[in-house]
C-alpha positions as protocol buffer text, in pm:
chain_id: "A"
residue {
  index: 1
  type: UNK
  ca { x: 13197 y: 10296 z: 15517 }
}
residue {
  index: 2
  type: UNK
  ca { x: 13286 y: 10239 z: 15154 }
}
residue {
  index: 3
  type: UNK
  ca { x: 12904 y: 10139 z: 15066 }
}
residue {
  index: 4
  type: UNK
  ca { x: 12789 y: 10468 z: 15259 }
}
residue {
  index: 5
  type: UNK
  ca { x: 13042 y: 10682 z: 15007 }
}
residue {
  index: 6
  type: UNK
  ca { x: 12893 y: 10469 z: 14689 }
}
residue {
  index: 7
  type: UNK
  ca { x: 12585 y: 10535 z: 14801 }
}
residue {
  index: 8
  type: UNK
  ca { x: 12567 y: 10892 z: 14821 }
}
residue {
  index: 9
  type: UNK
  ca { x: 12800 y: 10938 z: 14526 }
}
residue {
  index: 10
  type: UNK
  ca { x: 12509 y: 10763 z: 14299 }
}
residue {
  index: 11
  type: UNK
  ca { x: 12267 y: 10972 z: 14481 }
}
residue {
  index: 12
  type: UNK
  ca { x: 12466 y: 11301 z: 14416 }
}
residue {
  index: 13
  type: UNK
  ca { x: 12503 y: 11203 z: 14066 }
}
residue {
  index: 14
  type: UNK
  ca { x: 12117 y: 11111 z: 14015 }
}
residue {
  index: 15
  type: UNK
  ca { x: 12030 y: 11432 z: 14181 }
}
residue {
  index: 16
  type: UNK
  ca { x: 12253 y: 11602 z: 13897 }
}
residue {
  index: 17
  type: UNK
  ca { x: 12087 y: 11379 z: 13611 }
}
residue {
  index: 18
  type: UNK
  ca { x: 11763 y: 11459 z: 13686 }
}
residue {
  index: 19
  type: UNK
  ca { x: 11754 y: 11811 z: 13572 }
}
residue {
  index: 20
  type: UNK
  ca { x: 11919 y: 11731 z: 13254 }
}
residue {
  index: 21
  type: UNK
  ca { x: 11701 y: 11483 z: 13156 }
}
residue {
  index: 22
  type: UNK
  ca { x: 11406 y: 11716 z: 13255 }
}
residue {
  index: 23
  type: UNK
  ca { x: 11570 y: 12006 z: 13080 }
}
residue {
  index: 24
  type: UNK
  ca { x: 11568 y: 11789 z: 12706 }
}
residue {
  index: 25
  type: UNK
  ca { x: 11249 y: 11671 z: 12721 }
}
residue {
  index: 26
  type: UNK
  ca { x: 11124 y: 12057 z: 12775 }
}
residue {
  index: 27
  type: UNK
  ca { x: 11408 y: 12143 z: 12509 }
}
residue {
  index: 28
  type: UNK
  ca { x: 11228 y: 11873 z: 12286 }
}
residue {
  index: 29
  type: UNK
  ca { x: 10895 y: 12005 z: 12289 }
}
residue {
  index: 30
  type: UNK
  ca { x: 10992 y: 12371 z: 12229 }
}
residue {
  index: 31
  type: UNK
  ca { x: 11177 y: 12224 z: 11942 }
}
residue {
  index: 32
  type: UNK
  ca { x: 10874 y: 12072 z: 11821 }
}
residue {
  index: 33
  type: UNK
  ca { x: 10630 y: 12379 z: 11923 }
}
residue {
  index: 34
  type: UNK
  ca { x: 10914 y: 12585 z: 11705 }
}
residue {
  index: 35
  type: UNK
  ca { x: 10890 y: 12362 z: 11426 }
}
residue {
  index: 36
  type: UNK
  ca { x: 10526 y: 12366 z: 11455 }
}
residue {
  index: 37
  type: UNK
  ca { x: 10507 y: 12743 z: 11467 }
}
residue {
  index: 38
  type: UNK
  ca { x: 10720 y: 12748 z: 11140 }
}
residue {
  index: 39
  type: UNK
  ca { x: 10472 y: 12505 z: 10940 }
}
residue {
  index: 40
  type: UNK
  ca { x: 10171 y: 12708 z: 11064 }
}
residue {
  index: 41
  type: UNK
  ca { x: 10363 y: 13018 z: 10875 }
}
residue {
  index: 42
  type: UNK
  ca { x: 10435 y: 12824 z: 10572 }
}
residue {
  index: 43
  type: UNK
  ca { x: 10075 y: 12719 z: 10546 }
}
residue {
  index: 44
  type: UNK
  ca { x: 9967 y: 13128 z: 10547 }
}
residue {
  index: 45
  type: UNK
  ca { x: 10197 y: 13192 z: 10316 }
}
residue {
  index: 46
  type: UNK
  ca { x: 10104 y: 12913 z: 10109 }
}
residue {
  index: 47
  type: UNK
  ca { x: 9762 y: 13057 z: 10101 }
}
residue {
  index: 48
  type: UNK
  ca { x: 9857 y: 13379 z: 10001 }
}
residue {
  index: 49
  type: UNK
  ca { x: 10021 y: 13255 z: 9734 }
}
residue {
  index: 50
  type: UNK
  ca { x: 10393 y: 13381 z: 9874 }
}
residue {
  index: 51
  type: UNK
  ca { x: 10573 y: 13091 z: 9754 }
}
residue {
  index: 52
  type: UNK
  ca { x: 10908 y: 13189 z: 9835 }
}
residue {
  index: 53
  type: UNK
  ca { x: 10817 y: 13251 z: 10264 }
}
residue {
  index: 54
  type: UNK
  ca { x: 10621 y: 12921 z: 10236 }
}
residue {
  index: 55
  type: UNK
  ca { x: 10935 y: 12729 z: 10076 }
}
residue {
  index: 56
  type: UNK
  ca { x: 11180 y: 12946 z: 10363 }
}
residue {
  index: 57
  type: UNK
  ca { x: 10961 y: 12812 z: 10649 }
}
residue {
  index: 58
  type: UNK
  ca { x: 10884 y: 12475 z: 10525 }
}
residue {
  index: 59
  type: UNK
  ca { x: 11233 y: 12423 z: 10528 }
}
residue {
  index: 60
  type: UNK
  ca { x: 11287 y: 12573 z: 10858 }
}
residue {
  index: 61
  type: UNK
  ca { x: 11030 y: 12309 z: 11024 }
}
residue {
  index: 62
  type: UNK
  ca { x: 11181 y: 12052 z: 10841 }
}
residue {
  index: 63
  type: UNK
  ca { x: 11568 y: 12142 z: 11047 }
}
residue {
  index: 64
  type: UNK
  ca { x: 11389 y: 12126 z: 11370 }
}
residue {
  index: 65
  type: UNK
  ca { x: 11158 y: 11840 z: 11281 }
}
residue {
  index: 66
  type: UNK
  ca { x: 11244 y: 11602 z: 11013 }
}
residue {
  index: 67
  type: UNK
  ca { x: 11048 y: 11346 z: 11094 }
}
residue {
  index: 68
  type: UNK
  ca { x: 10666 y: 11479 z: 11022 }
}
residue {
  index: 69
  type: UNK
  ca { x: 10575 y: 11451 z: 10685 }
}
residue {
  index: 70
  type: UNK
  ca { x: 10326 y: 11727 z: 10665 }
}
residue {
  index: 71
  type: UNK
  ca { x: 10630 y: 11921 z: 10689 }
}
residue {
  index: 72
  type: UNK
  ca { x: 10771 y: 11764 z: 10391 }
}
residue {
  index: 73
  type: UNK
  ca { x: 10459 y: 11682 z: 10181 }
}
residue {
  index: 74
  type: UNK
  ca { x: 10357 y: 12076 z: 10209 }
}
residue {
  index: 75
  type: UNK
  ca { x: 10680 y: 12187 z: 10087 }
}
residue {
  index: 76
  type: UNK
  ca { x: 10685 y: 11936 z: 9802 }
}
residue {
  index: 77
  type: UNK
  ca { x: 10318 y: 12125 z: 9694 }
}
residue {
  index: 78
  type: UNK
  ca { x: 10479 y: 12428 z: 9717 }
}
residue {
  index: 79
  type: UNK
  ca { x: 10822 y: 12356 z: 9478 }
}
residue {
  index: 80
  type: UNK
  ca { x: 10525 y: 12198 z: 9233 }
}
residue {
  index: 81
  type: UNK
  ca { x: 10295 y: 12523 z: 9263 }
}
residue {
  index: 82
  type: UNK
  ca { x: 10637 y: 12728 z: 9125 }
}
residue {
  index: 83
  type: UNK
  ca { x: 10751 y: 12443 z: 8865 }
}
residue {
  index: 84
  type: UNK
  ca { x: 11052 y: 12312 z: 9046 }
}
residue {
  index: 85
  type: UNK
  ca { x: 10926 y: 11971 z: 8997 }
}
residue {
  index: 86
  type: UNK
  ca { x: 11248 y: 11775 z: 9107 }
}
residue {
  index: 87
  type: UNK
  ca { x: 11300 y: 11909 z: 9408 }
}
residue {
  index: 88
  type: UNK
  ca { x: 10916 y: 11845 z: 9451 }
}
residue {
  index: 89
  type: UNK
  ca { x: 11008 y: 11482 z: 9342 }
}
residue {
  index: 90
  type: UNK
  ca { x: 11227 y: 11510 z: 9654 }
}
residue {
  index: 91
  type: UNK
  ca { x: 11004 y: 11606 z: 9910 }
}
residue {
  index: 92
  type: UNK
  ca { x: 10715 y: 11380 z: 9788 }
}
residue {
  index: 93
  type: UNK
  ca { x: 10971 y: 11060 z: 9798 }
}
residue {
  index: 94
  type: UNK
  ca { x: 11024 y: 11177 z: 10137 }
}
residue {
  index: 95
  type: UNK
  ca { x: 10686 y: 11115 z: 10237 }
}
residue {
  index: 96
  type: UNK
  ca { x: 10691 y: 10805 z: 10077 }
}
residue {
  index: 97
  type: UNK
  ca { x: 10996 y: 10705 z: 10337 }
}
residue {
  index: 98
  type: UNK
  ca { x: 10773 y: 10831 z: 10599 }
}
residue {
  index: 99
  type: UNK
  ca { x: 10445 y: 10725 z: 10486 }
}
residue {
  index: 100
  type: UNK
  ca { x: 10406 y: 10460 z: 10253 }
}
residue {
  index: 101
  type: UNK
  ca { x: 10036 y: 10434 z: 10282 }
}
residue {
  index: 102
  type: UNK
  ca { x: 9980 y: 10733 z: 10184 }
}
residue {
  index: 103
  type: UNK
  ca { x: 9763 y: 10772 z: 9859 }
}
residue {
  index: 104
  type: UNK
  ca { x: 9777 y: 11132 z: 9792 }
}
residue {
  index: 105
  type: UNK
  ca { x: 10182 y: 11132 z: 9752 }
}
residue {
  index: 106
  type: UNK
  ca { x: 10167 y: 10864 z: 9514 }
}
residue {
  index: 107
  type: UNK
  ca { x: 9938 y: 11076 z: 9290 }
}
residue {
  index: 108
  type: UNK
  ca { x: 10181 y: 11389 z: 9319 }
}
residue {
  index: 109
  type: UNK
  ca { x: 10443 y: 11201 z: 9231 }
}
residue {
  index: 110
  type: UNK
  ca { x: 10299 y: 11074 z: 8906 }
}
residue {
  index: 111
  type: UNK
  ca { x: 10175 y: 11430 z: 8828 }
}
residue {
  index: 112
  type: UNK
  ca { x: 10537 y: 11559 z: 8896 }
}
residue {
  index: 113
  type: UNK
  ca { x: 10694 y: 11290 z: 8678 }
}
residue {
  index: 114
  type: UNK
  ca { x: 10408 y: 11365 z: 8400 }
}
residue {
  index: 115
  type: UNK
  ca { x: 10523 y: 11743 z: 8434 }
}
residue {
  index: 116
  type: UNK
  ca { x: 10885 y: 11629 z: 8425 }
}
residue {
  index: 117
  type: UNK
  ca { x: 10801 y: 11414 z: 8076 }
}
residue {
  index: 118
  type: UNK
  ca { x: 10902 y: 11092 z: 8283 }
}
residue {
  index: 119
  type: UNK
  ca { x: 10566 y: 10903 z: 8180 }
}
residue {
  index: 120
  type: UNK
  ca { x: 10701 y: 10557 z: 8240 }
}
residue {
  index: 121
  type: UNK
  ca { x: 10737 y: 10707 z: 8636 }
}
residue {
  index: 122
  type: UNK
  ca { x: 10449 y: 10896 z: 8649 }
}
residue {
  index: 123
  type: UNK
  ca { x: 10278 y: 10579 z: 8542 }
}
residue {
  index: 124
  type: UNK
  ca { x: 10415 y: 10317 z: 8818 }
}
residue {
  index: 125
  type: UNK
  ca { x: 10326 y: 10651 z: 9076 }
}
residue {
  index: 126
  type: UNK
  ca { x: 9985 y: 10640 z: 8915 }
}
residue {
  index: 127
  type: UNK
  ca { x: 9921 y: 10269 z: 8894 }
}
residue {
  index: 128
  type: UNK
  ca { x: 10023 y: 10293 z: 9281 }
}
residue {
  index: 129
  type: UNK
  ca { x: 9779 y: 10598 z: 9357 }
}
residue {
  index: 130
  type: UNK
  ca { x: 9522 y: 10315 z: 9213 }
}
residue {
  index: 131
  type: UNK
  ca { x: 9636 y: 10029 z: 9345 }
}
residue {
  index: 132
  type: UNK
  ca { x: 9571 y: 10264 z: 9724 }
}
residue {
  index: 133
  type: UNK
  ca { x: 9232 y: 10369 z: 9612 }
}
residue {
  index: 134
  type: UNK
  ca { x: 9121 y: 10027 z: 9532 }
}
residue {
  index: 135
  type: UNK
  ca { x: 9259 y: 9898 z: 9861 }
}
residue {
  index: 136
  type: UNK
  ca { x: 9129 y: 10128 z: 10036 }
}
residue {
  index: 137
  type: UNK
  ca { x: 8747 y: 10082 z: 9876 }
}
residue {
  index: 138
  type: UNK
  ca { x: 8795 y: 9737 z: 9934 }
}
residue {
  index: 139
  type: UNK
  ca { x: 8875 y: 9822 z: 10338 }
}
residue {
  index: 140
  type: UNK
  ca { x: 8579 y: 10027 z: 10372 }
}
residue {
  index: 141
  type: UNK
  ca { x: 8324 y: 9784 z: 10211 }
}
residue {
  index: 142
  type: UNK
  ca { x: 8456 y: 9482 z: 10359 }
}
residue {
  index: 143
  type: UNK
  ca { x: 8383 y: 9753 z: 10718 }
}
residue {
  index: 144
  type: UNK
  ca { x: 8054 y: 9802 z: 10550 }
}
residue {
  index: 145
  type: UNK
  ca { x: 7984 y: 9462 z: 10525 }
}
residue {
  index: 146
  type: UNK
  ca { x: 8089 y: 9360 z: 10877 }
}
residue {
  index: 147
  type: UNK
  ca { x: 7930 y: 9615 z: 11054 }
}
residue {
  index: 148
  type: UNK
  ca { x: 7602 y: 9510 z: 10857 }
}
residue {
  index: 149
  type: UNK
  ca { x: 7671 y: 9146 z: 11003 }
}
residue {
  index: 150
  type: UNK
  ca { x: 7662 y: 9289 z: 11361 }
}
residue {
  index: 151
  type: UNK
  ca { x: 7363 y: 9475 z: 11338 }
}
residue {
  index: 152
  type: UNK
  ca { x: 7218 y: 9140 z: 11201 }
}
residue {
  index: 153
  type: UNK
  ca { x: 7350 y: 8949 z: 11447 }
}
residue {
  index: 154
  type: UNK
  ca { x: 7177 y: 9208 z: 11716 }
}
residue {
  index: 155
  type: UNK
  ca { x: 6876 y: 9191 z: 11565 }
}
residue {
  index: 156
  type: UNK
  ca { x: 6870 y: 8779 z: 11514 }
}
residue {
  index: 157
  type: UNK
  ca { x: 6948 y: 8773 z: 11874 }
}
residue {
  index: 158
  type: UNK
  ca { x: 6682 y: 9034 z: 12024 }
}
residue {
  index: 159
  type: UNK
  ca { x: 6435 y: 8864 z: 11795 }
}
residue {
  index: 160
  type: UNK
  ca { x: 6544 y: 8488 z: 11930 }
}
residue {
  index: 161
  type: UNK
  ca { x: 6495 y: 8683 z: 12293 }
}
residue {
  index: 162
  type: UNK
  ca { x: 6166 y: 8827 z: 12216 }
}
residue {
  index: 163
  type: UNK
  ca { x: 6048 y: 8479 z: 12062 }
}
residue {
  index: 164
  type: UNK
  ca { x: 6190 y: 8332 z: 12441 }
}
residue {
  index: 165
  type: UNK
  ca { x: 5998 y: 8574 z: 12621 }
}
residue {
  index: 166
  type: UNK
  ca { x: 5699 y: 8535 z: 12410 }
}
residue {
  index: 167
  type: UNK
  ca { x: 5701 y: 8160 z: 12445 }
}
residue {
  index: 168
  type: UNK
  ca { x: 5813 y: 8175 z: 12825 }
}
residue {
  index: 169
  type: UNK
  ca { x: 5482 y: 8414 z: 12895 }
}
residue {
  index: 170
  type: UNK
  ca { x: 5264 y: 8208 z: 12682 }
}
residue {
  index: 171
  type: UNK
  ca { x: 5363 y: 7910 z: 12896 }
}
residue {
  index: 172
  type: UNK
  ca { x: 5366 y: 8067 z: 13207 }
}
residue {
  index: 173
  type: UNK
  ca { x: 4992 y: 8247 z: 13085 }
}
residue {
  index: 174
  type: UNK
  ca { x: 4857 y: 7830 z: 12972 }
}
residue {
  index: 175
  type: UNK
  ca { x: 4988 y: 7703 z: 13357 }
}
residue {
  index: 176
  type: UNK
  ca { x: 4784 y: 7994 z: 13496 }
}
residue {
  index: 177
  type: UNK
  ca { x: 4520 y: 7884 z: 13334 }
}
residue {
  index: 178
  type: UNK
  ca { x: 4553 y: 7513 z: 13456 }
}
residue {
  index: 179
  type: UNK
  ca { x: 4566 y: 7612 z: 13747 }
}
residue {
  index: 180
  type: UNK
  ca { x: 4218 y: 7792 z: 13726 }
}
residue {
  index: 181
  type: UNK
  ca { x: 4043 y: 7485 z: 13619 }
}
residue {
  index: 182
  type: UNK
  ca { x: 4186 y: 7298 z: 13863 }
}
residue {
  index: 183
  type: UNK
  ca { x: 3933 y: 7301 z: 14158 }
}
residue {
  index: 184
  type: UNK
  ca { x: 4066 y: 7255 z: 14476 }
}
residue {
  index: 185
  type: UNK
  ca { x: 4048 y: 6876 z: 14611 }
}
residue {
  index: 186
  type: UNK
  ca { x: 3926 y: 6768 z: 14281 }
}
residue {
  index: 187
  type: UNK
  ca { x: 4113 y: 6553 z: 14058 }
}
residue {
  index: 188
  type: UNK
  ca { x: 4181 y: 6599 z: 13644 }
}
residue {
  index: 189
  type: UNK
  ca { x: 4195 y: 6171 z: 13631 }
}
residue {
  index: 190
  type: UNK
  ca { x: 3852 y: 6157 z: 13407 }
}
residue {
  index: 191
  type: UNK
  ca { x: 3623 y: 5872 z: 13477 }
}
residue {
  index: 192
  type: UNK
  ca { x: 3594 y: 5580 z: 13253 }
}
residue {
  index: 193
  type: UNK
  ca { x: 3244 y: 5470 z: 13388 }
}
């Protein structure tokens, strides 16, 4: 009796969970489509040059979403476009948290520091922007390079398979010809008389 009233208790209870559980992962991605909606806004009014709207909504995403740094890196071009280079700083560094592969923050940063007359920071940020682009050459030819080992490799081994074939028909094309001169009942032993 007591393992009956445990038992529907825990179903009750799961039965009450469910729904909330439900309800903040749809609460989540409304959160996210809001955020989303907000960015989108700030991008227009980027483009348009309204600075002020583009800084409002930027910010806006940025309460409902911390986390992406599009969000951040956007509003960090938009505090440079209007000379508020520290709080630019700011959001750039933030992206940096986020992001730290990320070659086109490094190179905003040093321009921000320049701007700022901080050259000894805008040159570690630009030596860092470098040190990403040469990296990231280096990726894409050693990439380069392997891919131009596997076509190689392809076309060493279709080559070794046509030279297989070849031989294997060449033989096959000699035995078949053996077999032609071969008469019936007649021996290939020559005669030493």
């Amino acid at each position: 009796m007591y393992l009956k009233s445990i038992n529907l208790q825990s179903r009750f209870f799961l039965l009450l969970l469910f729904p909330l559980i439900f309800g903040a992962c749809t609460d989540e991605v409304q959160i996210r489509k809001s955020a989303l909606r907000y960015y989108n806004d700030g991008n227009s009014a980027l483009k348009h040059r309204d600075y002020q709207v583009a800084i409002w909504n930027y910010q806006k995403a940025i309460s409902l979403d911390s986390e992406s740094p599009n969000y951040h890196y956007n509003l960090g071009l938009t505090y440079y476009e209007i000379g508020n280079y520290r709080e630019s700083i700011e959001s750039f560094k933030r992206v940096e948290l986020l992001v730290p592969s990320q070659s086109d923050t490094y190179y905003n940063l040093a321009l921000a520091h320049y701007k700022m007359s901080n050259s000894r920071l805008a040159d570690i940020y630009y030596n860092r922007y470098q040190d990403m682009l040469s990296l990231r050459k280096a990726q894409e030819r050693l990439e380069e390079v392997r891919k131009k080992q596997e076509r190689e490799a392809k076309i060493a081994e279709s080559d070794s398979k046509q030279k297989v074939l070849k031989r294997n028909s060449l033989s096959s094309s000699q035995k078949s010809g053996l077999k032609k001169k071969l008469k019936p009942g007649k021996s290939e032993i020559p005669n030493w008389e």
